[in-house]
C-alpha positions as CSV (number, residue, x, y, z in Angstrom):
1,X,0.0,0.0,0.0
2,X,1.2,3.7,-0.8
3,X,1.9,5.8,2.2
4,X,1.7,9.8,2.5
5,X,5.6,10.1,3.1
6,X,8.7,9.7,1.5
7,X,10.0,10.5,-1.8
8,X,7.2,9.1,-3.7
9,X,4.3,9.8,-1.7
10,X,0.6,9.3,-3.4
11,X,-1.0,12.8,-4.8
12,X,-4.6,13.7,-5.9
13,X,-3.8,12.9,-9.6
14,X,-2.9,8.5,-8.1
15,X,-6.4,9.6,-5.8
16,X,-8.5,10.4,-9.1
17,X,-6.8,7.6,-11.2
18,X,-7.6,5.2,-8.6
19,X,-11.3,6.1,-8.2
20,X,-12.2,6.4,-12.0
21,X,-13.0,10.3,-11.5
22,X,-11.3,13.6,-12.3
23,X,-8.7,15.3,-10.7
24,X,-11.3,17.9,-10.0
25,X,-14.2,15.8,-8.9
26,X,-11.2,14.9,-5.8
27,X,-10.9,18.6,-5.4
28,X,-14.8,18.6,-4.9
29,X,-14.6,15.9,-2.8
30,X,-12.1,17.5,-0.1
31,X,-13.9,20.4,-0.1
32,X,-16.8,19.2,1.0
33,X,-19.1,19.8,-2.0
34,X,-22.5,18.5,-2.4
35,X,-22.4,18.3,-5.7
36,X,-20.7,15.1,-5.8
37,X,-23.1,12.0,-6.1
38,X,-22.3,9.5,-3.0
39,X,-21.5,6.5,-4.7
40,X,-18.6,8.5,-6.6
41,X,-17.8,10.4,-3.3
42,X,-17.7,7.1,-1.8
43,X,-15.4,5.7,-4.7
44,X,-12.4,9.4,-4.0
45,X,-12.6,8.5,0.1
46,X,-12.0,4.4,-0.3
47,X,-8.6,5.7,-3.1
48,X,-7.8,8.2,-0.4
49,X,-8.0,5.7,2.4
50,X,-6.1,2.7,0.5
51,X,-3.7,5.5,-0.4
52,X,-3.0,6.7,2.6
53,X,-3.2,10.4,0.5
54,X,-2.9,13.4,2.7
55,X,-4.2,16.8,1.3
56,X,-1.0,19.8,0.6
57,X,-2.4,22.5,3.9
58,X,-0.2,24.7,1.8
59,X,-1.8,24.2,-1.5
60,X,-5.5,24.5,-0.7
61,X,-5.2,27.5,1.1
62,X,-3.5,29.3,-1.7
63,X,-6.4,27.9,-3.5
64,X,-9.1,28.7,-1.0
65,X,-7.0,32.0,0.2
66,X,-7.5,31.0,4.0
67,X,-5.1,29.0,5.9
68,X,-7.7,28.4,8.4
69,X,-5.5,29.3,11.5
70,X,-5.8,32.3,13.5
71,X,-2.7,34.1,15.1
72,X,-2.9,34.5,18.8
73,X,-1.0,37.1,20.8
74,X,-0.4,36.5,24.2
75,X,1.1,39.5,26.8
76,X,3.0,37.4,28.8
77,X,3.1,33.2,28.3
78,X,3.7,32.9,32.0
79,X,0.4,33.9,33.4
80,X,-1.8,31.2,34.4
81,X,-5.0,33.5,34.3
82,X,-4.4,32.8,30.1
83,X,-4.9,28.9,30.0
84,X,-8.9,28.6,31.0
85,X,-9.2,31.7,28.3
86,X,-7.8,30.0,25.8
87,X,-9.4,26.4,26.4
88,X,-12.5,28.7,25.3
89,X,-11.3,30.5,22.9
90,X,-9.5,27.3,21.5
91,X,-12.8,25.4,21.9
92,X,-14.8,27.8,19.6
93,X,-12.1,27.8,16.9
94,X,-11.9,24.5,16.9
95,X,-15.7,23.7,16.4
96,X,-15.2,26.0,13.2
97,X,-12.2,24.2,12.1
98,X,-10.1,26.8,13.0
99,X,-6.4,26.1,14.6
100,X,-4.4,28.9,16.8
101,X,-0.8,29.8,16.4
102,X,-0.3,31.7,19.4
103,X,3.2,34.2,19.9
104,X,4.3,35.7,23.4
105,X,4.7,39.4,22.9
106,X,7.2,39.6,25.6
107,X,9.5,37.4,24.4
108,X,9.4,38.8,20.8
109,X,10.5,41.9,22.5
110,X,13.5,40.2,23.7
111,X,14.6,38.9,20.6
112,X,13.7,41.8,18.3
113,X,10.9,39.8,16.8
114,X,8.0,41.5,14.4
115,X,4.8,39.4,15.1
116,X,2.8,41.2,13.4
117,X,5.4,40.1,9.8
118,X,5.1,36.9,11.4
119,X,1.5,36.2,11.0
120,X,1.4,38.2,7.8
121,X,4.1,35.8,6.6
122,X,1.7,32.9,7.9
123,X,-1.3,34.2,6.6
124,X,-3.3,33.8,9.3
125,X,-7.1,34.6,8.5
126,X,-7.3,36.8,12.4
127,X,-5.7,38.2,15.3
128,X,-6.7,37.9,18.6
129,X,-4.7,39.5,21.0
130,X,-4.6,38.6,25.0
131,X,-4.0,40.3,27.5
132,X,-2.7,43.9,28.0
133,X,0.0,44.8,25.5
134,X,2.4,47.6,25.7
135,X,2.6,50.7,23.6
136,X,5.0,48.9,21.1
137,X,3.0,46.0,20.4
138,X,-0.3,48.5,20.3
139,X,0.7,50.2,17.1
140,X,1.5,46.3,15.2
141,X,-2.1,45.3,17.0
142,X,-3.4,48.7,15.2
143,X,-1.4,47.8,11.7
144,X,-2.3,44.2,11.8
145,X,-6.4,45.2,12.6
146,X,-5.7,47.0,8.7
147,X,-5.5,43.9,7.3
148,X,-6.9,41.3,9.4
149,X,-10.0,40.6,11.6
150,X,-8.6,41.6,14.8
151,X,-10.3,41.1,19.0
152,X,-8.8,41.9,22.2
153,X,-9.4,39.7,25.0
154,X,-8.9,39.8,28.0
155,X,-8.6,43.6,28.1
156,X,-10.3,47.1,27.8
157,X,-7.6,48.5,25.6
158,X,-6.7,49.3,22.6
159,X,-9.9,50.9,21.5
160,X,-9.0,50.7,17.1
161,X,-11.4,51.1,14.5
162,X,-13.2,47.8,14.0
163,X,-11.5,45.9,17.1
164,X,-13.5,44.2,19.2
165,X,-12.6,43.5,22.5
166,X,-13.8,41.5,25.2
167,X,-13.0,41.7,28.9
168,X,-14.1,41.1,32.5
169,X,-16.8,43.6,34.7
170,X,-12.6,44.5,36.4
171,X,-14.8,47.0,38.5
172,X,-17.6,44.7,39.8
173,X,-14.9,42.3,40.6
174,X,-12.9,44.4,42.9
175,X,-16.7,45.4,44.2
176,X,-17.5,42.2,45.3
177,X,-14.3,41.2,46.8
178,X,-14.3,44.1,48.8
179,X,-17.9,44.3,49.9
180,X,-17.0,40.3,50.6
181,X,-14.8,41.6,53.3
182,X,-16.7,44.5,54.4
183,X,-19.8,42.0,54.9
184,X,-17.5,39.6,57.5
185,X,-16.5,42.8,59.7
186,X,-13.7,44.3,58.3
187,X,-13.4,48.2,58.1
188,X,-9.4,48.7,57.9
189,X,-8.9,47.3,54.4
190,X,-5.9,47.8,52.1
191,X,-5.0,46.9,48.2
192,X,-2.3,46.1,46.5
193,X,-2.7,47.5,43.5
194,X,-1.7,46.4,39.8
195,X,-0.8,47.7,36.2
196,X,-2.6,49.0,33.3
197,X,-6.6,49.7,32.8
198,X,-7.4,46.5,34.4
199,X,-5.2,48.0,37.4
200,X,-7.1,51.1,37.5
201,X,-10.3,49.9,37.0
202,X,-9.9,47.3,40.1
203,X,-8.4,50.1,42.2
204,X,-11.5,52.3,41.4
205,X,-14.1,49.8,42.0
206,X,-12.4,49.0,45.8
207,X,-12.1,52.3,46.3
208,X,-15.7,53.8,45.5
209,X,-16.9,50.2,47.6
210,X,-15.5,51.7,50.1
211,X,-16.4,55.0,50.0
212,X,-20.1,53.9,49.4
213,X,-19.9,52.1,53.2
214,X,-18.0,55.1,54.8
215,X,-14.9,53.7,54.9
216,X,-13.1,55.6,52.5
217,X,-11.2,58.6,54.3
218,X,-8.1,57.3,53.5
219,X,-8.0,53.4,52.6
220,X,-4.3,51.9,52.3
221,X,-3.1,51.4,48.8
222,X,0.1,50.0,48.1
223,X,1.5,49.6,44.2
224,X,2.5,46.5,42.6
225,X,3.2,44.9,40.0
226,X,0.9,41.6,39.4
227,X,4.0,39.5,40.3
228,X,4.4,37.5,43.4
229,X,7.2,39.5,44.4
230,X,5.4,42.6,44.1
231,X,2.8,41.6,46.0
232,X,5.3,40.3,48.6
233,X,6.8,43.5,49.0
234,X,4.2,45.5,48.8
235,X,2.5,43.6,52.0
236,X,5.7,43.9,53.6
237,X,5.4,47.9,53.4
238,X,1.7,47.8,54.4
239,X,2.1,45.6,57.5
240,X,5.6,45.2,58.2
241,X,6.9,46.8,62.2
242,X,3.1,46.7,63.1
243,X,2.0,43.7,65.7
244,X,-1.5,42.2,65.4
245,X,-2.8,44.4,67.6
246,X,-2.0,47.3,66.6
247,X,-4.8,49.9,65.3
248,X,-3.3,51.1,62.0
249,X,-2.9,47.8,60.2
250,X,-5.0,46.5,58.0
251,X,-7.2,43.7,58.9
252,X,-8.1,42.7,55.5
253,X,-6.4,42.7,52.2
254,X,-7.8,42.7,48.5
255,X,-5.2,41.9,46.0
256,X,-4.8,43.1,42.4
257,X,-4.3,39.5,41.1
258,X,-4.2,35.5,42.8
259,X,0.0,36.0,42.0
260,X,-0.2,39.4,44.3
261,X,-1.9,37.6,47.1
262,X,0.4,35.0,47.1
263,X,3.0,37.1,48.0
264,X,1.1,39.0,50.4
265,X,0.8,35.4,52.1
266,X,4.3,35.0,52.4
267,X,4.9,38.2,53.8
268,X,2.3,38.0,56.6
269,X,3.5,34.7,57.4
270,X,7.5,35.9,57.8
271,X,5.2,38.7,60.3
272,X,3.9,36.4,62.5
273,X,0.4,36.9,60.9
274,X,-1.7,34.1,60.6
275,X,-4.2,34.1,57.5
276,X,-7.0,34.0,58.3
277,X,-7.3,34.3,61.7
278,X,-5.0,38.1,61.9
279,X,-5.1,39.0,58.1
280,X,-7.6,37.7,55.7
281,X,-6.9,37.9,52.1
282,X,-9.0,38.1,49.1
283,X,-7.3,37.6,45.5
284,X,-8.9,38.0,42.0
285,X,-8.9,36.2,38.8
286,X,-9.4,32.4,40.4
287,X,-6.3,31.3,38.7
288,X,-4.9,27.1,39.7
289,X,-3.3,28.9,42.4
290,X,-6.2,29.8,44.2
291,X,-7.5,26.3,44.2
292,X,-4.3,25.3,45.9
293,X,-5.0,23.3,49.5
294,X,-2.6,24.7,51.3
295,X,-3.5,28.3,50.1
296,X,-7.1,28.0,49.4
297,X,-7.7,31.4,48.6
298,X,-10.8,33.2,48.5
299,X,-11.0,35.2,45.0
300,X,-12.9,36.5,42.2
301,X,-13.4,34.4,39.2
302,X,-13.4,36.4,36.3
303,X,-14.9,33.8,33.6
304,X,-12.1,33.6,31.9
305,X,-13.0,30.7,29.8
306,X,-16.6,33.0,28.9
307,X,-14.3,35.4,27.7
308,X,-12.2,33.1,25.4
309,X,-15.2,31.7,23.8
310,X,-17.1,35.5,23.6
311,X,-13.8,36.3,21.6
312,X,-13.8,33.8,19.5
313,X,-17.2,34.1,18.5
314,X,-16.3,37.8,17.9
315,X,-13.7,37.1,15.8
316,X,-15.9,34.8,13.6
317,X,-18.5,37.8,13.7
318,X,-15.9,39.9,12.0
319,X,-14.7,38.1,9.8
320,X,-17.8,37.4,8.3
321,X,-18.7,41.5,9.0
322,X,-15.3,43.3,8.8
323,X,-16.7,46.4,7.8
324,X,-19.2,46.4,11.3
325,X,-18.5,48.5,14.4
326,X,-16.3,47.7,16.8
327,X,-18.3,45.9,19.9
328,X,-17.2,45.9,23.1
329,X,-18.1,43.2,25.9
330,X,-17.8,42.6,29.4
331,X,-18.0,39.2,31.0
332,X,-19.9,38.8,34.3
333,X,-17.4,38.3,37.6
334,X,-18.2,36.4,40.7
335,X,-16.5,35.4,43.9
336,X,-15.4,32.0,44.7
337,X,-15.5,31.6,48.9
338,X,-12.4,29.8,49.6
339,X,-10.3,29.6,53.4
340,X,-8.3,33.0,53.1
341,X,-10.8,35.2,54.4
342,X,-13.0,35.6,57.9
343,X,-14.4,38.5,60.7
344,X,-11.9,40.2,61.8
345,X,-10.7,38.7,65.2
């Protein structure tokens, strides 16, 4: 029997000779056609099968001029809150025989690499891009969105012309974490805050929360940097020299991300602070971390897979629509009620 590899492997001219039919009536065949009677579409699949003939992926899509993949732009590779997202966006594409090729921005701008020539060069039939992406890689987004159906996910910015981008309620999030900790007790509550919109937006929703309960004369706000590290330091400023017992310190602690409130773990443990019992800690995005044992964290799930398949969809929308409005989504948040968190003791 002839197999697909090697020097002399079977093409769609051996196919056609050894069903009886045209070259083209094999084309019609792996295309899907219905105009192909089944006993003669029958005849192309038992020649393919004995054949072991494997259609050129390069060929038909210079034929069909699609490759049927779509380019996927990830801020950062490392960040766990990604993998859920793209199991749905994944999902979605899949269903539509679509396949992702996906490129970490930040280590292209290590090595000096254009992704946005990249999936030119590939041909990729969309962009989605994930995450928040720095100025740099915000003017490719904006020059590949020219030429190519283009979403964001996973973000509120870039705002192009025909972009679509879907993200999480960042705001209700942070609004239910903290009136989470407001409804156990707590009124001395701090945050470690993160970068970007999605940074901004969490700090504004804690902060008018606690505003709205009378609490916010002057709540605690430390920066960080979405890292565990950050986090770690950033705890270490907010509570570090001050016993349990003390009035100043913060009771309570709502974290820009799951990595953040990790770190602020760490740091209360090195202090003597036991979590939850002196320091109760709330993180956000309900990454594996948080579903950890021995952390267990209490944080807010922000339906990450939703949003993959909600940008997939969009994606599909424009490329069937390019010339539509850009439409801009926001996935519903909730909290998951883990161990981190109690009444203040």
């Amino acid at each position: 029997m002839e197999r697909s590899n090697g020097p002399h492997a079977p093409t769609i001219r051996g196919v056609a000779e050894r069903a009886g039919v045209s070259k083209s009536l094999v084309s019609l065949v792996l295309q899907g056609s219905p105009r192909v009677s089944d006993a003669k579409r029958q005849a192309v699949l038992e020649a393919i099968d004995e054949l072991g003939y494997r259609p050129n992926a390069a060929a038909r899509s210079l034929v069909a001029r699609r490759t049927h993949t779509v380019g996927v732009l990830l801020d950062d590779l490392r960040n766990p809150w990604f993998v859920e997202l793209l199991d749905g966006l994944n999902s979605v594409l899949c269903a539509h025989g679509l396949r992702m090729l996906m490129a970490d921005s930040r280590l292209g701008r290590r090595t000096g690499e254009d992704i946005a020539r990249t999936f030119l060069e590939l041909r990729v039939d969309g962009v989605v891009a994930v995450g928040t992406l720095p100025d740099a890689d915000t003017a490719a987004l904006a020059e590949l969105a020219e030429r190519l159906p283009t979403v964001v996910a996973g973000s509120h910015d870039p705002r192009l012309p025909r972009v679509d981008t879907v993200a999480n309620d960042d705001e209700r999030g942070a609004r239910l974490a903290t009136e989470h900790l407001i409804g156990l007790g707590h009124r001395r509550i701090a945050h470690i805050a993160g970068p970007g919109s999605v940074g901004e937006l969490r700090r504004r929703g804690f902060e008018a929360t606690m505003r709205e309960h009378g609490l916010g004369g002057e709540p605690t706000v430390e920066p960080g940097d979405g890292t565990e590290e950050g986090g770690y330091r950033a705890a270490v400023r907010m509570l570090g020299g001050r016993p349990a017992a003390t009035p100043e310190r913060p009771t309570a602690v709502f974290a820009f991300n799951d990595f953040s409130a990790v770190g602020a773990l760490s740091a209360a443990r090195e202090l003597g602070l036991e979590v939850p019992h002196d320091l109760s800690l709330v993180g956000c995005d309900n990454t594996y971390l948080a579903r950890i044992r021995h952390l267990w964290l209490t944080t807010v799930d922000n339906a990450s897979h939703d949003v993959g398949r909600r940008a997939a969809q969009r994606l599909l929308d424009r490329m069937e629509h390019p010339g539509r409005p850009a439409d801009h989504g926001l996935a519903a948040p909730s909290l998951e009620v883990r161990g981190s968190a109690a009444p203040p003791s």
